[in-house]
LUMVEX-673300 format. One record per residue (C-alpha): z, y, x. Coordinates in nm, 4 decimals, padded with zeros to 6 digits. Example, Ala and Ser with C-alpha at 12.3 -4.5 7.8 and 13.67 -1.06 7.14 Angstrom:
BEGIN
<node pz="00.7800" py="-00.4500" px="01.2300"/>
<node pz="00.7140" py="-00.1060" px="01.3670"/>
This chain:
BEGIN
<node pz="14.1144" py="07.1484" px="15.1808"/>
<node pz="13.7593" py="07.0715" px="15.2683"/>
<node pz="13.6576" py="06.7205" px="15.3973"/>
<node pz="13.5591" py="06.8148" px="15.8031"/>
<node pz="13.2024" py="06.6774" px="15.8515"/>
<node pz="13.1551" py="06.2928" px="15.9066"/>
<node pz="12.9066" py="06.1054" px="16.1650"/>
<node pz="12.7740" py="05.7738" px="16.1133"/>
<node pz="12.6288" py="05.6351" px="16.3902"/>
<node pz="12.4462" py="05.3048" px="16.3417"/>
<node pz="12.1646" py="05.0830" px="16.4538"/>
<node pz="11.9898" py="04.8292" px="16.2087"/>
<node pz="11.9998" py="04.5815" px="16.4592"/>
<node pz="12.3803" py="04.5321" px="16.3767"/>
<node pz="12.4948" py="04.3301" px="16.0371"/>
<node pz="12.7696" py="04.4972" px="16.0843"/>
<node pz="12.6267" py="04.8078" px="16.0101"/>
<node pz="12.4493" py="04.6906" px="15.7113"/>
<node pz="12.7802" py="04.5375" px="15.6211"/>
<node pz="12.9052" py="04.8839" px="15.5680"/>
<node pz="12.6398" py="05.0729" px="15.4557"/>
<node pz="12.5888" py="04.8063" px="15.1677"/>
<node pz="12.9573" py="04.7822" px="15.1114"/>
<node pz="13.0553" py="05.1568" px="15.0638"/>
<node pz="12.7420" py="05.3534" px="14.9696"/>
<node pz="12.9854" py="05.6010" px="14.7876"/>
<node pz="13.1102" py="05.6750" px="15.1210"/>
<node pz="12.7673" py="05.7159" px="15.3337"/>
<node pz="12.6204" py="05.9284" px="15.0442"/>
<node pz="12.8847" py="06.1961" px="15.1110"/>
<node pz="12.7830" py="06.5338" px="15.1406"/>
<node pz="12.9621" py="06.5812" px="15.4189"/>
<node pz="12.8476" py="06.2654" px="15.6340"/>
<node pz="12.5440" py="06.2649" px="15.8529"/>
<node pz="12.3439" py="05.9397" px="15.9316"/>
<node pz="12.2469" py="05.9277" px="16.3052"/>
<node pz="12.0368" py="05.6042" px="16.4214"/>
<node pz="12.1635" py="05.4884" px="16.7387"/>
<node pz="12.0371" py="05.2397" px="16.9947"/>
<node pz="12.3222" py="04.9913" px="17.0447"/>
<node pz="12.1535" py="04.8744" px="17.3750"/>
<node pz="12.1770" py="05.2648" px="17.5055"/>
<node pz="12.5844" py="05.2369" px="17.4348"/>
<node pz="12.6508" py="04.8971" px="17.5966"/>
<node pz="12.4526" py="04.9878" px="17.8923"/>
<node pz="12.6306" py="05.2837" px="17.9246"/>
<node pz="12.9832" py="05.1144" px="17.8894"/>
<node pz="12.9125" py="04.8163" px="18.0649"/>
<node pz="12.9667" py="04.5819" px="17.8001"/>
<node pz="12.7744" py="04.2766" px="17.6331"/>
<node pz="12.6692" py="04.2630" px="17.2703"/>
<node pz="12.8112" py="03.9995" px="17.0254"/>
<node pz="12.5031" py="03.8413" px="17.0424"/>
<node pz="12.4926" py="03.8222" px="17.3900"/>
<node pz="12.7523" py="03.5311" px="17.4510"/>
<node pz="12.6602" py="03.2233" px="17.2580"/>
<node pz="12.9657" py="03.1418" px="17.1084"/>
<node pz="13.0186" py="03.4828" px="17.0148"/>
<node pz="12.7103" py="03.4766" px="16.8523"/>
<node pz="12.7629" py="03.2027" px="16.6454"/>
<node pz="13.1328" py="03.2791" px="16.5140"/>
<node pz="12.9352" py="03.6498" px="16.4270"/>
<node pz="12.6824" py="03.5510" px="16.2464"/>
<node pz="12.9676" py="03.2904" px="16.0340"/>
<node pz="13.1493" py="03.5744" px="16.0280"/>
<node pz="12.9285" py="03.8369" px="15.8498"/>
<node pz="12.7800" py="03.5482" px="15.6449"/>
<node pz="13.1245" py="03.5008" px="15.5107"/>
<node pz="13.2024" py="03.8831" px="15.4988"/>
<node pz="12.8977" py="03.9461" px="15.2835"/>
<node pz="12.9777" py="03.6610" px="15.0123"/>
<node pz="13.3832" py="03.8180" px="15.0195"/>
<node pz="13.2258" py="04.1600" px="14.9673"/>
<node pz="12.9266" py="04.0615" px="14.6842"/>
<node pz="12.7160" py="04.1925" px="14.9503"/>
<node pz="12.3381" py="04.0687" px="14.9357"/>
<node pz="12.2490" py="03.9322" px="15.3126"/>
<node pz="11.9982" py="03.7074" px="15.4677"/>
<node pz="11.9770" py="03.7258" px="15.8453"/>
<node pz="11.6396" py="03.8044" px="15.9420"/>
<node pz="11.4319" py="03.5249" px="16.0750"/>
<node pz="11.5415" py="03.5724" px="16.4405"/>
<node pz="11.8431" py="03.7795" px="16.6220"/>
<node pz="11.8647" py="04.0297" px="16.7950"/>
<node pz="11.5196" py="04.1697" px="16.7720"/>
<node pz="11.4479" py="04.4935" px="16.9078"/>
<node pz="11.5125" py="04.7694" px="16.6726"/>
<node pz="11.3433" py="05.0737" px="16.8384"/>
<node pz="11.0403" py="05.1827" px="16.6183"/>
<node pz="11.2933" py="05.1259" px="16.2997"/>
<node pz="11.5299" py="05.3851" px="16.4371"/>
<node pz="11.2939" py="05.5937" px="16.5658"/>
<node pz="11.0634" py="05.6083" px="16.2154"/>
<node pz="11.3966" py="05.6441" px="16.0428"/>
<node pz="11.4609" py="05.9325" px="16.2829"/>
<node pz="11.0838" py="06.1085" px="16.1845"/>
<node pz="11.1940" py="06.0496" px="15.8498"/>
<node pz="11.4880" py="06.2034" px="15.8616"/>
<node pz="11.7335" py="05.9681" px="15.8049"/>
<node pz="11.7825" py="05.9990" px="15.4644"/>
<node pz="12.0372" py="05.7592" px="15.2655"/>
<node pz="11.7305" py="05.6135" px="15.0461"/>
<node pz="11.5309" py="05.5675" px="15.4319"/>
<node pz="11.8011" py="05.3991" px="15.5836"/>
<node pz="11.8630" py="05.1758" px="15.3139"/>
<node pz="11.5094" py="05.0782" px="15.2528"/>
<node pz="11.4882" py="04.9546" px="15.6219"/>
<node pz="11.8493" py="04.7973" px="15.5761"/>
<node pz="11.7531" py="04.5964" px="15.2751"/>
<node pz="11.4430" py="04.5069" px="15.4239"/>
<node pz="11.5819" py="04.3284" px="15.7377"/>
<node pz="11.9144" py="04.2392" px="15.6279"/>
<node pz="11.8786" py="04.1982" px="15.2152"/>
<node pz="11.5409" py="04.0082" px="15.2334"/>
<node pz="11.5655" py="03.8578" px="15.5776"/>
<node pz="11.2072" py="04.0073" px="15.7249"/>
<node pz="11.1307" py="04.0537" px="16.0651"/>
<node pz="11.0720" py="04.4531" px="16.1492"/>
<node pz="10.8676" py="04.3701" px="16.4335"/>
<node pz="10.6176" py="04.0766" px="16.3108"/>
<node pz="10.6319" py="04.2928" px="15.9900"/>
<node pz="10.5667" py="04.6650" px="16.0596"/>
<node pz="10.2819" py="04.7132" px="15.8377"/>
<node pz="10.5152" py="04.6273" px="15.5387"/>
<node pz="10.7774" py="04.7845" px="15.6207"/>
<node pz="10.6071" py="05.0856" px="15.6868"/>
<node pz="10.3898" py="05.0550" px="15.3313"/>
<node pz="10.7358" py="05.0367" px="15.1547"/>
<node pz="10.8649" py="05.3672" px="15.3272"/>
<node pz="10.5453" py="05.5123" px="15.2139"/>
<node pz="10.4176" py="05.5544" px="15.5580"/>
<node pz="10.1039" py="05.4596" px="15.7272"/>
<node pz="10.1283" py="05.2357" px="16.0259"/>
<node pz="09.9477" py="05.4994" px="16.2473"/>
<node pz="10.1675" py="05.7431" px="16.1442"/>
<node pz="10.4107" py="05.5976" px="16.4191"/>
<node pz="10.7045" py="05.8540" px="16.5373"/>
<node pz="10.6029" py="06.0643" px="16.7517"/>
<node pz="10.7621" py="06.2278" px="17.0878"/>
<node pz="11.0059" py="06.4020" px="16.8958"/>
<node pz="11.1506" py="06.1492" px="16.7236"/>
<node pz="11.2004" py="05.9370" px="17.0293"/>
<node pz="11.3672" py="06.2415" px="17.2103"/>
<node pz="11.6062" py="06.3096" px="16.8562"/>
<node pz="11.7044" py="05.9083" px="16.9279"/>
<node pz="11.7885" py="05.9506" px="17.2663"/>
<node pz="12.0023" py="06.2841" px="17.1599"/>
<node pz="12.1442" py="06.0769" px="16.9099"/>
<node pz="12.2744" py="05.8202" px="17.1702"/>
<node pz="12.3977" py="06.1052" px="17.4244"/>
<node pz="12.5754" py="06.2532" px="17.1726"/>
<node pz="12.7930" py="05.9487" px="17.0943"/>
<node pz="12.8561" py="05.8269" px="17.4079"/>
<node pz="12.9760" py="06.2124" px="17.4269"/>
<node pz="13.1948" py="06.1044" px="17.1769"/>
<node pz="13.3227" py="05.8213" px="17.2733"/>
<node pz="13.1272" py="05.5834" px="17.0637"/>
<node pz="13.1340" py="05.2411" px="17.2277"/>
<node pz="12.9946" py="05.0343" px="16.9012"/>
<node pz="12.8320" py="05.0358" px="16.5788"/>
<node pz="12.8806" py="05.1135" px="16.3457"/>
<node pz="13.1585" py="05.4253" px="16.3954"/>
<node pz="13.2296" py="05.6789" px="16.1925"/>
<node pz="13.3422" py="05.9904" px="16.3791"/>
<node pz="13.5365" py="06.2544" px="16.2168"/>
<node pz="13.7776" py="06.5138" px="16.3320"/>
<node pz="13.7508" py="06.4022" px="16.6442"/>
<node pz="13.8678" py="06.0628" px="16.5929"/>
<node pz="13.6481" py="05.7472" px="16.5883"/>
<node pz="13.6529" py="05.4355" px="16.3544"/>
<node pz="13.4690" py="05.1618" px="16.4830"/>
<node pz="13.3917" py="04.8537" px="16.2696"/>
<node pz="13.3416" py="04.7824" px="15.8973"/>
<node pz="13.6953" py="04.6387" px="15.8769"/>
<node pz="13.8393" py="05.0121" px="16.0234"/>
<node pz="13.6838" py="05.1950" px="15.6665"/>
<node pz="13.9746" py="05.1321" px="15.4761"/>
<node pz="14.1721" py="05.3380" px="15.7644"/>
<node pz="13.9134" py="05.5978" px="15.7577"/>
<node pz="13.9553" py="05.6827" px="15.3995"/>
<node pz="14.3147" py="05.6888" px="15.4676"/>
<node pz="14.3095" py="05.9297" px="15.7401"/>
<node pz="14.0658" py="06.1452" px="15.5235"/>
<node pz="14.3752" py="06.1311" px="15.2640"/>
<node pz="14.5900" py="06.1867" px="15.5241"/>
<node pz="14.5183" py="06.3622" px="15.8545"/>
<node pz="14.8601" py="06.3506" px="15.9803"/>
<node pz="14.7682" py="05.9521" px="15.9566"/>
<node pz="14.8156" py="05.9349" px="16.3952"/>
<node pz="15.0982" py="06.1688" px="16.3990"/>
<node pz="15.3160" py="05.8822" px="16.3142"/>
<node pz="15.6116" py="05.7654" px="16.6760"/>
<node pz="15.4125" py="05.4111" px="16.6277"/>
<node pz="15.0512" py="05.5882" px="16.6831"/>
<node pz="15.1561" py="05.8713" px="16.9173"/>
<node pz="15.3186" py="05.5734" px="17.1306"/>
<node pz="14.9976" py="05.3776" px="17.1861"/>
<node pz="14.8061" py="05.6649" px="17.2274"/>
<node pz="14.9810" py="05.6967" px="17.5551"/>
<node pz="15.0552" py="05.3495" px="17.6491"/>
<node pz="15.0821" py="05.2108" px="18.0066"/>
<node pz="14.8155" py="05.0270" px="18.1508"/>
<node pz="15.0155" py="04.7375" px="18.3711"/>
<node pz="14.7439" py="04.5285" px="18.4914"/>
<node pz="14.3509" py="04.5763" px="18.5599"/>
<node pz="14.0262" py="04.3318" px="18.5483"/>
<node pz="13.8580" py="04.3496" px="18.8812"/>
<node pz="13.4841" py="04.4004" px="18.8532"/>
């Protein structure tokens, strides 16, 4: 049977992302999987949620966390020199550029591999994707990054990075290993266990 076509929606602001792009590059170099920048911003607004980032402590046990994650994993990662930064013209010239698995990771390695700023260091950037810095993305490419972001919310995408396949998300670096079981498996959520929480009760609601 044929793998069903694979989604990977991500934004280089995340380490995350980079976490998982570094960490299974056999995986995002499928034929079957499609790279789609998103902006992470455009999906928390649209949930109503905060970013890891966005609550100090959070933001400190994340960036322990992914510091620690990348030595476990033997992946490369310096955190750029400050966090978050705004990651628009990155997606949006990976967007004009098509997307491409040796695009994405350029920009990846550049931000999260050598720890450079994309913003205080467009001109470089741009010179190492072979691109002039005039030759800036143009309408289209912004409107193919807003699509992008419409499209997973349409989805159900709530983070980066996810992987949507099937019809089923997995959200997170740490849900891969599920993903390539469910790609083994598709009956994976058929289980009692999974069709049980699937429909669980909701017994008690946060007011706003």
């Amino acid at each position: 049977m044929s793998a069903p076509p694979i989604v990977w929606y991500f934004d280089f602001v995340s380490p995350f992302s980079y976490l998982q792009f570094a960490a299974y590059p056999e995986l995002v170099r499928r034929p079957e999987v499609t790279l789609k920048p998103v902006l992470f911003a455009g999906l928390l607004a649209h949930w109503g949620h905060k970013g890891p980032a966005e609550l100090p402590t959070k933001r400190r046990h994340t960036y322990r966390y992914c510091v620690w994650d990348a030595a476990r994993r033997g992946v490369p990662l310096r955190f750029p020199p400050a966090h978050p930064f705004n990651p628009l013209h990155a997606l949006r010239l990976a967007v004009a550029l098509g997307a491409t698995y040796e695009t994405v990771r350029t920009i990846y390695e550049f931000i999260w591999k050598e720890g450079r700023s994309p913003a205080d260091e467009w001109r470089e950037l741009c010179d190492r994707l072979g691109v002039g810095d005039a030759d800036s993305p143009d309408a289209a490419a912004k409107a193919a990054l807003r699509a992008n972001v419409d499209e997973a919310i349409a989805a159900g995408v709530f983070g980066v990075p996810t992987f949507v396949a099937g019809g089923e998300l997995f959200w997170g670096v740490d849900a891969t290993p599920m993903l390539l079981e469910w790609l083994a498996d598709p009956a994976l959520f058929a289980s009692a266990a999974m069709r049980r929480v699937d429909s669980l009760a909701v017994a008690a609601e946060r007011k706003a």
